[in-house]
N, C-alpha and C positions, 0 to 999 in steps of 0.2 A: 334906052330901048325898053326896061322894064316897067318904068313911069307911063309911055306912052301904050304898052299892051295893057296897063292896069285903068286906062281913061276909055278905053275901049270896054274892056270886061266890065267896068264895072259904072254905068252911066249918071251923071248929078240926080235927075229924075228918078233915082230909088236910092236917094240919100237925101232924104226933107223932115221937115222940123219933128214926123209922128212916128221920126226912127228914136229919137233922145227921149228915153224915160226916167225919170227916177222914181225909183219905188220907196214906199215906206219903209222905215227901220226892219218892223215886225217880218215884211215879204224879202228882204235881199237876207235875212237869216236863212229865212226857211229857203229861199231858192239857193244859197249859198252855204249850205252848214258845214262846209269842209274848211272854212274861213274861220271858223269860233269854234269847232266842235273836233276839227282833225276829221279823223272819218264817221259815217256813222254806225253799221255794224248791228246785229243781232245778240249783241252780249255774250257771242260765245267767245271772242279776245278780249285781256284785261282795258285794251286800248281802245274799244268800241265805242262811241257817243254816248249811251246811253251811262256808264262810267263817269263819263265827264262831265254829262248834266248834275251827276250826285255831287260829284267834287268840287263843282263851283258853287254851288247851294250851300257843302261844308265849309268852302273856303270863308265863308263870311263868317261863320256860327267859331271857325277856329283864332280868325282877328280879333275876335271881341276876348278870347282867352287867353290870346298873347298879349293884350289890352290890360289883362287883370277882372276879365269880367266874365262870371259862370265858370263852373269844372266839371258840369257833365253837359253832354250832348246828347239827344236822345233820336234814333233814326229807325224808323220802320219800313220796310219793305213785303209790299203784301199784293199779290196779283197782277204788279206791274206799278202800282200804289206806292208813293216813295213820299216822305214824312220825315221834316225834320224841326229838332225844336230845339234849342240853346239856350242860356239862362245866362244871356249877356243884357245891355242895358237896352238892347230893344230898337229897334227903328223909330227915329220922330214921328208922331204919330200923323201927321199934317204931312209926313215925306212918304207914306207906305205905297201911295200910287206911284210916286216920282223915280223913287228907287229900282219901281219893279218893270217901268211901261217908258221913263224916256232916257234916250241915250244919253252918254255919256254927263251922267247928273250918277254921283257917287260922293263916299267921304272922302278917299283913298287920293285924292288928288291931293289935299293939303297934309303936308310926308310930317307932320309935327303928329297929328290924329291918326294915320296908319305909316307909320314909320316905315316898316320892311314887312309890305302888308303881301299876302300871298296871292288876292284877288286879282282881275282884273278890272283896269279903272272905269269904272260904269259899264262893263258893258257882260258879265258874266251870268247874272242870273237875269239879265233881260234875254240872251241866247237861252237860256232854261225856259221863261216865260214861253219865247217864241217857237218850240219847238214841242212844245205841249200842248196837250188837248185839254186840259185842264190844269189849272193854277193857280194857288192861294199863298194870300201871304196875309198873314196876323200881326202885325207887333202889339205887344205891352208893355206897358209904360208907367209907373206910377200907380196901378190899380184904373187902370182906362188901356182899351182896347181899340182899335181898328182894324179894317180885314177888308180884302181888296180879289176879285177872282178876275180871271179871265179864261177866254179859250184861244189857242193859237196866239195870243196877248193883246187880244179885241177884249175889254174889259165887261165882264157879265151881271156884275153884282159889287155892288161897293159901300160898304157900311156907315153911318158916321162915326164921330169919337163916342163910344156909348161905355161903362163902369163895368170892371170885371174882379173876380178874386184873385185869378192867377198871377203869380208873380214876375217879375221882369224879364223880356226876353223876346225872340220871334221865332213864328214858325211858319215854314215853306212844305208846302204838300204839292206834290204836282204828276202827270201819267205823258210819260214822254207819246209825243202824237205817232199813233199806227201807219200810219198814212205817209211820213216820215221815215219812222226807223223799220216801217214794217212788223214781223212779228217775235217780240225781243224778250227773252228773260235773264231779270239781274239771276246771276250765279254766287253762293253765298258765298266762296272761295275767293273771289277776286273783290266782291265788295269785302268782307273780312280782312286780307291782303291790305286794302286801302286804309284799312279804319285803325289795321295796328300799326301801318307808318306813320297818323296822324298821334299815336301814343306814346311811342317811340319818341317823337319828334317834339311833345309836349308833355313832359313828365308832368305828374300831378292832375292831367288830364282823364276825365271816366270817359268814356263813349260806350254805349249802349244799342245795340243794335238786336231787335227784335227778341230783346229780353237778355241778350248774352254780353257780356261786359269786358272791355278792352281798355286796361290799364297798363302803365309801365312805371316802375321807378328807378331803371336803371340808363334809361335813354335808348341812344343807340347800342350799347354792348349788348341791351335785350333784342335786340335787331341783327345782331352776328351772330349771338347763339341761338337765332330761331333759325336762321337762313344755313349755317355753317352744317355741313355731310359732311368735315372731317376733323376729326378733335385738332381742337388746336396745339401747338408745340409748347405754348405758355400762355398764361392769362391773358386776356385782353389788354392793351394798354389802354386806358381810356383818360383823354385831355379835353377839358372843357375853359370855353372863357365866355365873354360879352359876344356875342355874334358868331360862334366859332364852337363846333364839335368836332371830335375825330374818335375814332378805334380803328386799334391795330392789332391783327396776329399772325401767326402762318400754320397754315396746316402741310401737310405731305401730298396735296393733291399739285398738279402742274398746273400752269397758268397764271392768272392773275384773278379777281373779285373785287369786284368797288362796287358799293353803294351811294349816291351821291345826291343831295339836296340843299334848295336852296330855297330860302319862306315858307321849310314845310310842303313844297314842291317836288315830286321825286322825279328829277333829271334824270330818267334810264337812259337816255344819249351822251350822257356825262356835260362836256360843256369847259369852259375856262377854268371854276372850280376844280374839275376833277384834273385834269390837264396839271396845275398846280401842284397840286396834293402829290400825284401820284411821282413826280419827278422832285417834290424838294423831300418825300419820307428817304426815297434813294437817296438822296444828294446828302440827307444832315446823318443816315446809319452809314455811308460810306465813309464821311470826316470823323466819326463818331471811331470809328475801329481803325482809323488811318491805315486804312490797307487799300490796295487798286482795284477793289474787286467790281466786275464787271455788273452793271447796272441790275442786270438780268436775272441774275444770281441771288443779287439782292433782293429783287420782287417777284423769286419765282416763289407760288405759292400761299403767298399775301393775299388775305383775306380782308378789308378793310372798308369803315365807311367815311363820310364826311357830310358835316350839315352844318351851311354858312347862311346871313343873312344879310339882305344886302338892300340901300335903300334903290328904289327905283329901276328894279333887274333888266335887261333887255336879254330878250329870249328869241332862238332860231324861229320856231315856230310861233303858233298861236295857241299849241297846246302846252310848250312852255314843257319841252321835255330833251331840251339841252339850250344850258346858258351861256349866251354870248358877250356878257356884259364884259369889259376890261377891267374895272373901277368898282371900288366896293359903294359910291353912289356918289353924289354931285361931289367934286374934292376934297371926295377918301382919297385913300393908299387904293393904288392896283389890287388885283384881287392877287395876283401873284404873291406882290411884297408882304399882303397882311396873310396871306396863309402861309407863305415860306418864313418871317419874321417869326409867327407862332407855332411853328412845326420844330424849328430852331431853335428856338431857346425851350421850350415845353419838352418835346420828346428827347433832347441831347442832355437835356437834367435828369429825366425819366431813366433815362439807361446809364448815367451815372451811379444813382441812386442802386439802382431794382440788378447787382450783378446776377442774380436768377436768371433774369428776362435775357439780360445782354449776351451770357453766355449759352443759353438755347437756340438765340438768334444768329451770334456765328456760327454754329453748329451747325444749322438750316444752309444756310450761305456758303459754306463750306463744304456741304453734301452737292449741292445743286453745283456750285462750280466742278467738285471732280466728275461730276456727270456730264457735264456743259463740253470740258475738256475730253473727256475719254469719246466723247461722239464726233469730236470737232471735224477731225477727217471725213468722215461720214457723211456729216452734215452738211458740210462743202460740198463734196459730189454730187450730194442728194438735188441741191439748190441748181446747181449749172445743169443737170438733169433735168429738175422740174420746166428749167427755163425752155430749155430746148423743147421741151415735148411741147409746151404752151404754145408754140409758136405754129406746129402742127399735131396738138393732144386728140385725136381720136376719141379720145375717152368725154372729152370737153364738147360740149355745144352750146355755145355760150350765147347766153343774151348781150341786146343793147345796152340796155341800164344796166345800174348797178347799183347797191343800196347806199355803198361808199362816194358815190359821185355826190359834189357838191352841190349839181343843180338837177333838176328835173323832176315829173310828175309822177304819183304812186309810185315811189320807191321801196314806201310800204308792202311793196305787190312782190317784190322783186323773187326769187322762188328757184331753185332750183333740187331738181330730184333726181334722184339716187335710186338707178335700175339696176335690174339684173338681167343679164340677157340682151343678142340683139334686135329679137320682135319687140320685146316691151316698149327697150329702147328707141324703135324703130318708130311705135307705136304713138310710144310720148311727142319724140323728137318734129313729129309730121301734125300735128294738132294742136300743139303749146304756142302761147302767145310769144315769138322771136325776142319783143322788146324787151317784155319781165321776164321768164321763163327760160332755166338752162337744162343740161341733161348732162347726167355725170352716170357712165354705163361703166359697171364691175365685170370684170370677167374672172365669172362662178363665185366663188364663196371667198368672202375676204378673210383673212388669219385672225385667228381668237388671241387678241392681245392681252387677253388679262393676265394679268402677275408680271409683263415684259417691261424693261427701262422703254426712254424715249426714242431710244435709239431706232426700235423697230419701226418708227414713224419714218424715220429716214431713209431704212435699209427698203423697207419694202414697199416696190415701186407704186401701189396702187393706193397705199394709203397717203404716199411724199404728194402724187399726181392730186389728190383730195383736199389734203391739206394744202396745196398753192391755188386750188382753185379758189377754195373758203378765203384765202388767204389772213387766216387765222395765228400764221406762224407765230406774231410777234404781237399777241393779244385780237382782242374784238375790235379794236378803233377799225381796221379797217377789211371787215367782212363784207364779204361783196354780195350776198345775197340774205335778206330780213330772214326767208325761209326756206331752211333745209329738208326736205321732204324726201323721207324714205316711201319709196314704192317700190315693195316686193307683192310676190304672188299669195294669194292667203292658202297657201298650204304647208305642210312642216318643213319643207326649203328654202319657205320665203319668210316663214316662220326666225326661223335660223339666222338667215341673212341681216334679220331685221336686229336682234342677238347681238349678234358679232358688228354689224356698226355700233349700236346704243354702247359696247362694248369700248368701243373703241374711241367715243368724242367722252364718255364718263369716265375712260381713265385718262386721256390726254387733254382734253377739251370739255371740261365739268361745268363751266360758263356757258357755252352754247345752249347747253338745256336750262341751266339756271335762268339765264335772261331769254327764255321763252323763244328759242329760236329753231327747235328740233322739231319735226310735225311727221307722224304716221298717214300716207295717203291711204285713205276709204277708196276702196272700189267698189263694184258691184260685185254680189255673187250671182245672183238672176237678172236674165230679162224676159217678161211677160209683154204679149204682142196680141194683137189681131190686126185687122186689118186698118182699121181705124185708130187705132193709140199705142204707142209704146210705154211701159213701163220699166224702169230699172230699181230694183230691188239691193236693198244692202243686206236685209235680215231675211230668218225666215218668215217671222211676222208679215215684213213686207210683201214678200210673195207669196202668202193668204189673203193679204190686203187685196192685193192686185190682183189676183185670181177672182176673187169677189167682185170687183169692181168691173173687171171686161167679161165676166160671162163665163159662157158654155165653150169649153174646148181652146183656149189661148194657145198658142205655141211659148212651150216653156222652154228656156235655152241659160242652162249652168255655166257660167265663165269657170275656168278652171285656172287661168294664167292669165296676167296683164296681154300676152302675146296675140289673147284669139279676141280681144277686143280689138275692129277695125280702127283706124285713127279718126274716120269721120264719128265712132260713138265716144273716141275719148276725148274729145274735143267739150262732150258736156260733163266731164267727172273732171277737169282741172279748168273750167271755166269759171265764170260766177257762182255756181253750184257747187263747186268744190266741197267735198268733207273731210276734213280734217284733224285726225286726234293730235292732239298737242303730249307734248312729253314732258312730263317735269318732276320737280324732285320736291320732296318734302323733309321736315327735321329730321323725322323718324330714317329715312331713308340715307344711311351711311354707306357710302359709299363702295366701302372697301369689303365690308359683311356681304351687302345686297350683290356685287361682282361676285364672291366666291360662291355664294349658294347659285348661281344662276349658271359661272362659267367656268368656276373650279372643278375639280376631280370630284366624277362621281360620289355621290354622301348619303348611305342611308338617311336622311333627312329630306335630303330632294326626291330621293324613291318614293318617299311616305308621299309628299307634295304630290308630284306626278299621280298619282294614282289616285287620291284624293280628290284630284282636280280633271279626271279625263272627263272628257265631255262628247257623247256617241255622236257619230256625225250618222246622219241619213244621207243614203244615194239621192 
């Protein structure tokens, strides 16, 4: 029945030979960059295109280092201008076109010349090429040069082999195309971010970025003590071999924390790798103390990373930010057996050796179990609770998607936020996209948990109802939504509100803001009108702007609450246009300090703050 309505709809005569195109290499990038690039993005997330073009341009300048060839890298970013030059042995000089303009032509195929090469095989910096308005590529060689440009990867200018002083190496200059990513600035924060994992990840490695220098000599334990907001309970453990990094420690914060990589790769989806790691460090400190202690206990509060190399990886995605491979490369060992083989005999000597380490570690393990236990009752009710209410949660208005599901598109998108009140709520609920977008409404101010066990998560219904929604309980593997979005009102209640959540996931849930997943919703405060245009304003700036722009006499209208904004205008503040401040944490920012000045008992020091910091608001 379905075959014979679809001969009807849809007739042979508008299915002939000048429906089947194929397009060139250069065009199915550009019409396709979600296939090479992940999303594309304005650079205000670390995971935006513009990111990824820099990091497959470094990915080659850092093979030639793991090669044995160059130890600085040198990268400038200037007006959108992106520059990078390595001091490895150079592109063939007769290959400089081939490398940059035809597919799948790379060295990385033959795994003897890039072993457990980070790149992708031929086809990384030709998506760089094809997504730029401009594009050079230099190598040197011997004291001989060539140099090759393009635009969009239409070839503009192409040199011959002509004699140069400079010494061995190549350099990539390229301006990602407007017209593409629209209008984007690298932010030094995230490019910085990227340049000390690549230092981290290459001891002995210099990288140089617009004059400022990113060295490591301690690997990854310089990568837990720049990331860790809460002293750790003992030294890091740190175990190295051939293919194989780890660090371990635990702090007193709840949860769990992995770092994970793989060629130099930062897997923030974790992947087989991490899966491994984080089940054989339980399995070998659980034999290690022969005691039954429950998994959980074990890794509550585990701070830890892991960087393995593998030949020939296969990755979920295209942007290769969780590994799927089984096998540490064509007939290796499992990735399991060679990371639990070496977690095994390395960390179960380690804690022989270090009784310091071993006996702060049962200590840890032995706190969190009598905690685990003194809540257990609680805990139960709380769960057959949550379950019920899930079934008809009021509080819940839940999307299709989910970020957790296995399949589907923009999952990336997935979003849910965190109202107060039933207009806001009402507001949100009636203009948000169903598929990505949920609505999780508080009713009035949630309890300031600071200084409370975990128990309060359980006990109180609104945070339990929160927590099963995230469903965060049992770590991030399976968080249902990419983005957790506070939208409260911009005034001192929503002020407040916004407080007592950030409150509440930094003491129980320190990861969520760590791996970038907590976001402050922008509203407007004005709208400026006539009759002909509307404007929405976020600042006051903006609504000088806007005054200027429509003239004599606009009607000016102050939001005061998400509530008095219609749903047909919030429909463009959580749309594509969305603004949103990201929350996160930095070294400096300990956790445990930065909670008590902000939620502790009043402190002549927060007086001085407060007062210090009032800022007059005009009617």
């Amino acid at each position: 029945m379905e075959e014979e309505e679809l001969e009807v709809n849809l007739p042979l005569e508008d299915y002939s030979d000048d429906d089947i195109k194929t397009l060139d290499w250069q065009e199915h990038i550009r019409r396709r960059p979600g296939m090479y690039i992940g999303k594309l993005g304005d650079g205000s997330s670390p995971d935006d295109g513009i990111y990824v073009l820099l990091k497959e341009v470094l990915d080659n300048s850092i093979d030639e280092y793991m090669m044995g060839f160059g130890k600085t890298i040198e990268v400038k970013i200037e007006n959108g201008e992106v520059s990078v030059r390595d001091h490895g042995r150079g592109v063939p000089l007769g290959k400089v076109k081939d490398v940059s303009s035809r597919m799948n032509t790379g060295a990385k195929y033959d795994s003897k010349a890039f072993k457990k090469s980070v790149g992708l095989n031929g086809v990384g910096i030709k998506a760089v090429n094809a997504l730029s308005s401009y594009f050079k590529i230099q190598a040197f060689r011997d004291k001989q040069t060539a140099i090759v440009e393009y635009s969009k990867a239409i070839v503009t200018s192409e040199s011959q082999i002509i004699p140069t002083e400079e010494g061995n190496g190549t350099s990539v200059e390229f301006i990602p195309d407007k017209t593409v990513f629209g209008e984007y600035l690298y932010q030094d924060e995230y490019v910085e971010s990227l340049l000390k994992n690549y230092s981290y990840l290459n001891t002995g490695l210099t990288i140089v970025y617009n004059g400022k220098k990113f060295h490591s000599k301690n690997g990854l334990a310089d990568l837990l003590n720049e990331n860790m907001t809460s002293d750790p309970l003992y030294p890091i453990i740190h175990l190295k071999d051939t293919d194989i990094e780890v660090v371990i420690t635990h702090t007193n914060q709840y949860g769990e924390e992995y770092y994970s990589f793989v060629n130099g790769q930062h897997t923030t989806q974790g992947g087989t790798h991490q899966s491994a790691f984080r089940e054989t460090v339980g399995r070998v400190i659980k034999e290690y103390y022969n005691k039954n202690f429950d998994y959980a206990d074990i890794r509550s509060g585990i701070v830890a990373a892991i960087s393995i190399k593998v030949e020939e990886p296969v990755f979920e995605s295209q942007t290769k930010t969780k590994l799927g491979s089984k096998d540490m490369g064509p007939g290796g060992p499992s990735v399991q057996k060679f990371i639990g083989d070496f977690i095994k005999k390395e960390l179960d000597n380690f804690l022989h050796k270090d009784s310091e380490t071993s006996d702060s570690l049962l200590r840890k393990i032995l706190e969190s179990e009598k905690e685990r236990k003194a809540i257990a009752g609680v805990t139960k009710l709380a769960r057959e609770r949550a379950k019920k209410a899930n079934l008809h949660n009021k509080k819940l208005r839940d999307c299709r998607l989910h970020y957790n599901d296995t399949k589907g598109n923009n999952l990336d998108d997935t979003s849910i936020f965190i109202t107060e009140g039933d207009s806001a709520s009402g507001s949100i609920t009636k203009s948000r996209d169903p598929n990505l977008q949920a609505v999780f409404s508080l009713r009035g101010k949630p309890l300031n948990s600071f200084g409370l066990t975990k128990k309060i998560v359980y006990e109180n219904e609104e945070f339990n109802l929160l927590q099963a929604a995230l469903n965060i309980e049992d770590g991030l593997d399976g968080l249902r939504y990419n983005k957790v979005i506070i939208a409260t009102d911009a005034d001192t209640d929503g002020m407040h509100i916004r407080l007592l959540l950030l409150t509440f996931f930094l003491q129980f849930f320190p990861d969520l803001i760590k791996k970038n997943h907590v976001y402050i919703l922008q509203t407007p405060l004005f709208r400026v009108r006539n009759k002909k245009e509307t404007i929405y304003c976020y600042t006051e700036e903006e609504r000088i702007a806007a005054i200027g722009k429509l003239g004599a006499n606009p009607e000016i209208t102050r939001f005061k609450g998400l509530g008095e904004i219609s749903p047909d205008e919030f429909k463009h503040f959580i749309g594509k246009d969305i603004r949103l401040d990201k929350v996160t944490m930095k070294k400096e920012d300990l956790v445990k300090e930065m909670l008590n000045f902000y939620m502790g008992k009043n402190t002549p020091e927060r007086q001085v703050f407060i007062i210090d910091n009032l800022i007059p608001v005009e009617d």
